[in-house]
N, C-alpha and C positions, 0 to 999 in steps of 0.2 A: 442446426445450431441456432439459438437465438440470437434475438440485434441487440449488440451491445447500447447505449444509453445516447451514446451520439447518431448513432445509426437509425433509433426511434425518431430520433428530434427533426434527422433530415428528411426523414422518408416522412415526417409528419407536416412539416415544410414542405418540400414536393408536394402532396398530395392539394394542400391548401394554396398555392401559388399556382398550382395548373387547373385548378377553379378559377383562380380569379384574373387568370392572364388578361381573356378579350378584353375585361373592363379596365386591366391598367395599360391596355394600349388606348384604347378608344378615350380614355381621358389623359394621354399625355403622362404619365406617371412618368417618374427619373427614381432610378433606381441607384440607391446610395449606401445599401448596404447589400449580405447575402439574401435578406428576406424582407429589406425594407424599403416604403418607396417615400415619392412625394409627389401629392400631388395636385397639381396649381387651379386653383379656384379662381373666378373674377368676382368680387366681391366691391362695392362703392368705385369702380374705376381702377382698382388696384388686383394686384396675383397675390394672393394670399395663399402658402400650402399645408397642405393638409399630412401629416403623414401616415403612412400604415404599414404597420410591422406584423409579421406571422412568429408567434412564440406559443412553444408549447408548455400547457400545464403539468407538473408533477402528477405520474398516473400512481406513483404509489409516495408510501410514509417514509417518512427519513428519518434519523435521527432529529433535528432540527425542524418540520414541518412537515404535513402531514397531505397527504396526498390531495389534490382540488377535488373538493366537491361542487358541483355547482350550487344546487340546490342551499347550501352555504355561502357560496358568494352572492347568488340574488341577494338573500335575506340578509346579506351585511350593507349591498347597496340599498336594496329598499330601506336599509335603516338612515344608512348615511342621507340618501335624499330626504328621508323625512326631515330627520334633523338640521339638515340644509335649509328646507319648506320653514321649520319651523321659527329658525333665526330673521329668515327673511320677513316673515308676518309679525316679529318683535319689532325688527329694524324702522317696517311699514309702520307699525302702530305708534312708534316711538317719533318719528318724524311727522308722521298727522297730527300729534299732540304738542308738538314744537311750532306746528304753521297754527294751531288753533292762539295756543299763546302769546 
């Protein structure tokens, strides 16, 4: 019999949390959800955390949304960072022409 939909997601969970267990002992991680942690950084003298969650992507189409592709979500961030890059090199330009003035 197949795995029903919740049964996917835990067993997809499992598999990725018992990869990453040594590393969230070895750095102190606090576990604060079923699949999420945090975990404490020293940063400037201060704890700052980090957090990390295990969630699994839609392996098929739904009504509403269509199954992950990856190769689709690169090329949606590669776009977003471009378009990131590119505000910020407006910003930069904009502010070097304010100190010129």
């Amino acid at each position: 019999m197949a795995m029903n939909v919740n049964e996917v997601r835990a067993s997809v969970r499992e598999y990725v949390v018992d990869r990453m267990e040594d590393f969230l002992k070895e750095n102190d991680a606090i576990q604060f959800d079923d699949a999420s942690w945090a975990i404490p950084v020293g940063v400037d003298g201060m704890t700052v955390y980090a957090e990390v969650s295990v969630k699994t992507k839609a392996w098929k189409d739904t009504k509403t949304s269509p199954a992950f592709n990856p190769e689709t979500a690169i090329a949606k961030w590669d776009a977003a960072k471009f378009e990131k890059e590119q505000k910020a090199a407006v910003k930069a330009a904009e502010k070097a022409a304010k100190k010129k003035a």
